[in-house]
C-alpha positions, -999 to 999 in steps of 0.1 A, spaced: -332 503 194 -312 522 217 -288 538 194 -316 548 165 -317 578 185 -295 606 193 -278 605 229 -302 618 251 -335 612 233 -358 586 240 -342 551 246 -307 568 243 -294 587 277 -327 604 284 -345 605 318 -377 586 324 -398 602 346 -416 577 354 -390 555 361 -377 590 383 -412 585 396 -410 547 406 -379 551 430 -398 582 448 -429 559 451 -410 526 467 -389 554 487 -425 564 503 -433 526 502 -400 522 525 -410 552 550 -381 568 536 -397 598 542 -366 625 543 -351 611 514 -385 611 496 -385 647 500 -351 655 498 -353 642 463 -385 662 458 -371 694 466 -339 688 450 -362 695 415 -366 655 409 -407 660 408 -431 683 387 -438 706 414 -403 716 420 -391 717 386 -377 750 367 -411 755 343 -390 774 317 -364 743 313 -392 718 316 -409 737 286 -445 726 297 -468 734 326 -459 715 357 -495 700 362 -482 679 327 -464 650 327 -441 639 306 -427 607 287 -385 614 293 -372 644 298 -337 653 273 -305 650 294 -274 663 287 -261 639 266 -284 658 238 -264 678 211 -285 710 218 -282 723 252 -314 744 245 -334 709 248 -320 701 279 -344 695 310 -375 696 290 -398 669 290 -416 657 259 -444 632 257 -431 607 235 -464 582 243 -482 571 272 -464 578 304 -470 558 335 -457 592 352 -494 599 361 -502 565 376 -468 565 395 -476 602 410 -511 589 421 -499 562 440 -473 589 457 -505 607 464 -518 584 483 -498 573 502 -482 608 514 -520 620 520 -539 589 528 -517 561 540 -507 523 531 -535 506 543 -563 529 556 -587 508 560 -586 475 581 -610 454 604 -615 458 642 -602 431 663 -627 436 692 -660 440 668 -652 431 636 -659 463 623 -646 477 587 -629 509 602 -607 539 585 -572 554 597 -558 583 575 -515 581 585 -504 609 563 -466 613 557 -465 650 550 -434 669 563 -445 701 587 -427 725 564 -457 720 537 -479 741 565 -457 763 579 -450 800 562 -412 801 549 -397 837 555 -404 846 518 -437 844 516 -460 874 525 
């Protein structure tokens, strides 16, 4: 099936997000927290992607995004939705654990008690200003 398409389309020498998406999530999963968003910044996740090479908004995500292996460089970097992606599942479970936690909730040794812990993983930088911005 691989070689019905051109090199860098689909099953041929594109990029998966959500396969993209699966190593950031077990990176998180691993408390591998600086490479988690090393990778994140380095333009490997939605948010931190060029918009005009991605050719869609960044709140959209896509199937497989054309590598370089594509004849025309003008497709290059954008992201197409071929069919359903499990890109959205993949970023939810990111979500939650960078904002919520592995296991908030859990039971009280002492009383028994069905209790809550939120154990973010969010890097300071998110809430601090960066020199750029007014």
């Amino acid at each position: 099936r691989a070689v019905s398409f051109s090199p860098g389309w689909l099953e041929n020498q594109s990029v998966w997000l959500h396969m993209s998406y699966k190593y950031y999530l077990e990176l998180l999963r691993n408390r591998l927290y600086d490479q988690f968003y090393d990778e994140m910044l380095s333009g490997g996740m939605l948010p931190f992607m060029d918009p005009n090479v991605y050719g869609r908004s960044l709140m959209e995500c896509s199937s497989f995004i054309v590598s370089s292996a594509f004849a025309d460089p003008s497709q290059r970097g954008r992201g197409f939705l071929a069919r359903l992606s499990g890109t959205t599942a993949e970023f939810l479970s990111m979500w939650v654990l960078m904002f919520i936690g592995p296991k908030p909730f859990f039971i009280e040794e002492a009383t028994g008690n069905l209790s809550m812990r939120l154990m973010p993983a969010l890097p300071l930088w998110l809430f601090q200003k960066l020199p750029n911005d007014e």
